[in-house]
N, C-alpha and C positions, 0 to 999 in steps of 0.2 A: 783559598781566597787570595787574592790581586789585589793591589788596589794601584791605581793609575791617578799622576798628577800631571799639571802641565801648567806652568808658569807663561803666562804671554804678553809681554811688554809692545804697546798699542800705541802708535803717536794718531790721534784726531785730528783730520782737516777742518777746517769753517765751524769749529767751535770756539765758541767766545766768552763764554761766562761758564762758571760751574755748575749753573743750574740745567744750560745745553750738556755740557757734558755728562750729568746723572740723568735726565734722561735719555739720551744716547746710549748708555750703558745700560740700564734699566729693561731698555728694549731688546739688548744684545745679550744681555742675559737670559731673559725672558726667550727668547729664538732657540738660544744656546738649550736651556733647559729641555724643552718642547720638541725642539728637533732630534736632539741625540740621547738625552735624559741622564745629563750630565749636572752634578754639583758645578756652581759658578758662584764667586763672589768677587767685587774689585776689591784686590788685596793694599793695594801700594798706589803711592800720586794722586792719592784724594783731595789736596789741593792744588793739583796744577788742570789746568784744565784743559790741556794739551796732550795727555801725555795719562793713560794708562797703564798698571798692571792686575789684568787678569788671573785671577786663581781655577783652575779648574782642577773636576775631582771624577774618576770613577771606577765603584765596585766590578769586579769581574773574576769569574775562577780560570780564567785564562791571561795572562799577559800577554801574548800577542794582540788579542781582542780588543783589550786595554788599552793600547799602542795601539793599535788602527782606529778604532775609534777617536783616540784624542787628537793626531794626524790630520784626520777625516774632518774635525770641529774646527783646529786651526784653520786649514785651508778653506772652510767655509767661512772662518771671520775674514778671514783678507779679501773676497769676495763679496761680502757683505756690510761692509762699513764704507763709510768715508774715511780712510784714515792707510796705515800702513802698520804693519805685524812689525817692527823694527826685528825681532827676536823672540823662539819660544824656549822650554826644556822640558822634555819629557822625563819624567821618573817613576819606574815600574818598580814596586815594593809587593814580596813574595811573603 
C-alpha cells in the first residue's frame, strides 16, 4: 500500500470575504473529489481569504500512480480556479 499526499498552496483572485472564499473551495473540493476520487480538505489560511492551503490525499498500491495522479489534480486546479497554484509538494509514503 502507497499512500500519496500533496500540499497546494492557492492565492484566489476576485475574492472578497471569507464566505466567497469557502464556497470557492467547497466547490473545488467537491470537482477535486468527483474527478480524481482524491481525499481534499483546506488545511491552512482559514482566515485569510486570499490565500489557500490545500490538503490532498491518495490510497494506491503503486507510487507512480500515486504521483500521476496527484500531478494530474494539481494541473487541473491551476486550470480550474481563479486564482494561481503559487506552489505544491508531493509526498509518496511506502
Amino acid at each position: 500500500m502507497v499512500v500519496g499526499q500533496c500540499l497546494v498552496d492557492i492565492r484566489l483572485f476576485g475574492v472578497n470575504s471569507l464566505k466567497e472564499k469557502r464556497r470557492v473551495m467547497k466547490s473545488l473540493i467537491t470537482r477535486l473529489r468527483q474527478k480524481f476520487g482524491l481525499s481534499c480538505a483546506e488545511v491552512g489560511a482559514n482566515d485569510n481569504w486570499g490565500r489557500s492551503f490545500l490538503g490532498i490525499a491518495i490510497v494506491s498500491n503503486q507510487g507512480g500512480h500515486a504521483r500521476e495522479v496527484l500531478q494530474r489534480a494539481v494541473l487541473w486546479i491551476e486550470s480550474n480556479i481563479d486564482g494561481q497554484v503559487l506552489d505544491f509538494q508531493i509526498d509518496i509514503i511506502t
